[in-house]
C-alpha positions as CSV (number, residue, x, y, z in Angstrom):
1,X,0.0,0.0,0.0
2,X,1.5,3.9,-0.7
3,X,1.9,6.2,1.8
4,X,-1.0,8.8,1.9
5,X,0.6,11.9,0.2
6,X,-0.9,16.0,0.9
7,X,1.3,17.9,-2.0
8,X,0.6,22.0,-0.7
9,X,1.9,24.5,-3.6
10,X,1.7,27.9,-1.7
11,X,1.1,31.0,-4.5
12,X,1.8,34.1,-2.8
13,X,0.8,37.2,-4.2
14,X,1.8,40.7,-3.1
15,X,-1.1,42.5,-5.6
16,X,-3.6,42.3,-3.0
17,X,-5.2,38.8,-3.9
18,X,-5.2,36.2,-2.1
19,X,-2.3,34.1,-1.9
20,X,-3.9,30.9,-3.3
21,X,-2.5,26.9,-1.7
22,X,-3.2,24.2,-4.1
23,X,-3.9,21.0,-2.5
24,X,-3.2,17.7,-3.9
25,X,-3.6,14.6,-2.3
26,X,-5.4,13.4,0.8
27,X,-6.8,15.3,3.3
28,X,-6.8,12.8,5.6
29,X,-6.2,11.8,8.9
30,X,-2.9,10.8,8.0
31,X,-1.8,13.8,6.8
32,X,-3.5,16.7,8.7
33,X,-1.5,17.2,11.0
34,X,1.1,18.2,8.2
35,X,-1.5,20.5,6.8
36,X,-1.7,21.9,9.9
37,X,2.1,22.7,10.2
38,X,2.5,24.0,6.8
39,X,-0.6,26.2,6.6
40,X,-1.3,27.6,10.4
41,X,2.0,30.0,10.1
42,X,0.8,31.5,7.1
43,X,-0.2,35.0,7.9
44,X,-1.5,36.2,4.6
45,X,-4.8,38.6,5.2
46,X,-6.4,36.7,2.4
47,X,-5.7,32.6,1.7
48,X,-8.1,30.5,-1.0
49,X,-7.4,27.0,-0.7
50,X,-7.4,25.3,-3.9
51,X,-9.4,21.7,-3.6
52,X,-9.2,20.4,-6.7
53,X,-6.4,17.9,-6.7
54,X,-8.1,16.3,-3.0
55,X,-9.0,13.3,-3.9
56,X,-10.3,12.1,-0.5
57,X,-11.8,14.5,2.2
58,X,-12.3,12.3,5.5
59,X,-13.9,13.7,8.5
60,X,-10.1,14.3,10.6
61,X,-9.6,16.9,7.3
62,X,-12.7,18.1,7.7
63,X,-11.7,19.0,11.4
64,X,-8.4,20.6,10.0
65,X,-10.2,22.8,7.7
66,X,-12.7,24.1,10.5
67,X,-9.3,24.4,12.8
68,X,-7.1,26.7,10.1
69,X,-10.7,28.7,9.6
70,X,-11.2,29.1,13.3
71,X,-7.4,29.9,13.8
72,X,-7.3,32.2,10.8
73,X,-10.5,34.2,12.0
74,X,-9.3,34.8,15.1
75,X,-6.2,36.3,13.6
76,X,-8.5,38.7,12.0
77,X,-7.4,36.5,8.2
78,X,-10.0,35.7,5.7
79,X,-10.3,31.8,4.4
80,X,-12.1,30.6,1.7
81,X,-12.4,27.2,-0.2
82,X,-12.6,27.0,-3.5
83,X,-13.0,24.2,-5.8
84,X,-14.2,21.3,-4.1
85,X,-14.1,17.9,-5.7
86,X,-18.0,15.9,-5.5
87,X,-16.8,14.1,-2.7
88,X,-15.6,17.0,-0.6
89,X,-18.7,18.8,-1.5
90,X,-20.5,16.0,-0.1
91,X,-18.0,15.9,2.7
92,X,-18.8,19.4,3.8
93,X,-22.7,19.2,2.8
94,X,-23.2,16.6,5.5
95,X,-20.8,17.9,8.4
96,X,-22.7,20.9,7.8
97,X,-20.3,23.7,6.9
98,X,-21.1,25.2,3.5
99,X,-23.2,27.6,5.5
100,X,-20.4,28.1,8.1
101,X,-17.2,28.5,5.7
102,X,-17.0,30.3,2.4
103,X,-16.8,27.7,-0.5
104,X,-16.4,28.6,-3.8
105,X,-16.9,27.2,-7.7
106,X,-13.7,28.1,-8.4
107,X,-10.1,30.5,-7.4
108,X,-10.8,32.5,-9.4
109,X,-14.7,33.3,-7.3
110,X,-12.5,33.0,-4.2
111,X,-10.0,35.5,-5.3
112,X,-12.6,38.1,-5.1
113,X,-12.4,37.9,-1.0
């Protein structure tokens, strides 16, 4: 069996958009708590998380996401998804959150934060 991979490509950008993180992978219990790591420092006022190369959303990344949004709110940072593969749209649907976080078709929606 492969190791579960989370690839995160970080696009800053100094124009005033958002900086944008691709995700590609798993957002998974077995990798959140590298997501975590890598995306919790970030202090750009406006990140849009790319989801369309997630292949699997589980409910431990689904924790993550709230965690990151929760952290990055507090921080006075906006955080939007953008993206989301069926299954992570499903994923979110049923744990609730496309009313709490703002989810987007696509970046280039999200950008506009």
């Amino acid at each position: 069996m492969q190791p579960v991979k989370l690839e995160i490509q970080l696009e800053e950008n100094l124009n005033g958009k958002p900086s944008v993180a691709k995700l590609d992978g798993k957002l998974a219990l077995e990798t959140v708590s590298q997501f975590l790591q890598t995306m919790r420092p970030n202090a750009a006022p406006n990140l849009v998380l790319d989801m369309s190369g997630v292949a699997f959303l589980d409910s431990a990344g689904v924790g993550a996401l709230v965690q990151l949004f929760v952290h990055r709110r507090n921080q006075s940072q906006k955080f939007a998804l953008a993206a989301l593969t069926p299954q992570g749209l499903a994923v979110m649907q049923v744990a609730g959150l496309l009313k709490l976080m703002p989810v987007f078709g696509t970046v280039a929606e999200a950008s506009q934060l």
